[in-house]
N, C-alpha and C positions, 0 to 999 in steps of 0.2 A: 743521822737516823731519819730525820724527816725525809729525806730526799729517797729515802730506801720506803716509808711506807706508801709515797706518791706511785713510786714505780708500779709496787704491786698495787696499790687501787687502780692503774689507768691499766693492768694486766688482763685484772678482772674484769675490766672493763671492757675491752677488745675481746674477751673470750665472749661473754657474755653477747656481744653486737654478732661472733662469730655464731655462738650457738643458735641465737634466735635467727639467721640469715638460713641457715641448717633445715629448724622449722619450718619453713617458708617453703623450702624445698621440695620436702616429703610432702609437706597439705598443696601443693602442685603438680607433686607427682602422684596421690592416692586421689586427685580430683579430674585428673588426665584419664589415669585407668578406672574411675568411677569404682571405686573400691569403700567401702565402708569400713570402717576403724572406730576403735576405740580413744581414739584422740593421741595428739601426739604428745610425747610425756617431755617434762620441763631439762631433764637430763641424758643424754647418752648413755650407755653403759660403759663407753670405752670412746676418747678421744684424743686424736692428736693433732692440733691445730697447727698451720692450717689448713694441714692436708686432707684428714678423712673422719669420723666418727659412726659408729656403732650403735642404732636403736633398736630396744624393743617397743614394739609397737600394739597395743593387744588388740585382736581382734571379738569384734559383738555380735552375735546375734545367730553363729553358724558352731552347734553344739559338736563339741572334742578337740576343735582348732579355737588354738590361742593368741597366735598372731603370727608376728612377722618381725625378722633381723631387718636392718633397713640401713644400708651404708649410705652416705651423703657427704660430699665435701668436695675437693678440686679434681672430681670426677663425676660420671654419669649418679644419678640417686637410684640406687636398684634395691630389689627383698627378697627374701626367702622364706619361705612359711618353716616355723620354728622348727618341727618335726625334729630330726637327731642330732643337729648342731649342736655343741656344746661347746661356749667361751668363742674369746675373742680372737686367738690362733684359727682355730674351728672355721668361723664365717666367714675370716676373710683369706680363708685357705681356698674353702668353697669357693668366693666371690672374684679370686686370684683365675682360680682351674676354667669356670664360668667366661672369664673376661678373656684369656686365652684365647678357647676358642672361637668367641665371637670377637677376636682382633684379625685372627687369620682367616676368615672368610669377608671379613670387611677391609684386607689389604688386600685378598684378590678382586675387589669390586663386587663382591657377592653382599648379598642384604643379612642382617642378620636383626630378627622382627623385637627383640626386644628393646633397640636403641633407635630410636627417632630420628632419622636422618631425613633434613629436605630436599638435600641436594644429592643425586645417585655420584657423582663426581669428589664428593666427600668422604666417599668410602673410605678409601685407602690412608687419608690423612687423619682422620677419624680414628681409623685404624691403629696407626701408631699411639695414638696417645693412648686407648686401651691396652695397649698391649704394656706403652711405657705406665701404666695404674696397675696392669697386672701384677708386674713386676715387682714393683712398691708393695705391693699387698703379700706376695711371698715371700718378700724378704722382712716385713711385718710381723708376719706368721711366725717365721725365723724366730724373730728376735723376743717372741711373746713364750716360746717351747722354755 
C-alpha cells in the first residue's frame, strides 16, 4: 500500500512541475505579443499530460472581451479570444482546422505570421510537426464528442 501512495505523490508531482512549465509558457508567450491579461490561472480546464492542456485566460481592462482559450504543451502556445467556442472538443477543433492550414503553407516554404520561425529553411520541417499536432488535436476532438 505504501508503495502505491509514493507513486501517486511523485504523479502529482510531475503533473504539477508539468503544469507550472505550462505557465511559463503562456507568461512568454502573452509578453512576446505584449498582450495584457488577467493573470494566468493556477489550473487548466482540460489537460493531458504530456502532450497539450487548455486555458482560460481572462482578459482586463477591454469592456465585453473576456479573454482567451490558450493551448500550451508539446506544441506551439497559441489563443483564441473566447467568443463562440464552447468546451474542449470545441477549441481544439478550432486550434486542429487553424494549425492545418498553417502546416500546408509552411511545407511549401510559405511563411505563415503567426509562428515564429528564425530560420526561412525551417519551414517545411516545422511544418510537419504542426501538421503531426494538428492531427492529435482532431483525433482529441474525436475522442472528447
Amino acid at each position: 500500500m505504501k508503495a502505491s501512495n509514493s507513486v501517486n505523490y511523485r504523479n502529482r508531482f510531475n503533473r504539477q512541475i508539468w503544469l507550472t512549465e505550462r505557465r511559463k509558457d503562456m507568461r512568454a508567450y502573452y509578453n512576446r505579443q505584449a498582450i495584457v491579461h488577467g493573470g494566468i490561472p493556477r489550473e487548466p480546464m482540460w489537460c493531458q499530460i504530456p502532450f497539450s492542456s487548455v486555458w482560460l485566460v481572462k482578459s482586463i481592462g477591454t469592456p465585453g472581451f473576456h479573454g482567451w482559450y490558450v493551448v500550451c504543451g508539446d506544441h506551439p502556445t497559441d489563443l483564441v479570444g473566447m467568443g463562440t467556442l464552447e468546451g474542449t472538443a470545441e477549441i481544439l477543433e478550432y486550434f486542429a482546422s487553424k494549425w492545418w492550414r498553417a502546416a500546408q503553407l509552411l511545407l511549401d516554404g510559405e511563411d505563415y505570421p503567426d509562428f515564429h520561425i528564425e530560420r526561412i529553411e525551417d519551414r517545411p520541417k516545422i511544418g510537419e510537426l504542426v501538421k503531426d499536432r494538428s492531427d492529435k488535436f482532431s483525433q482529441l476532438a474525436q475522442s472528447l464528442r
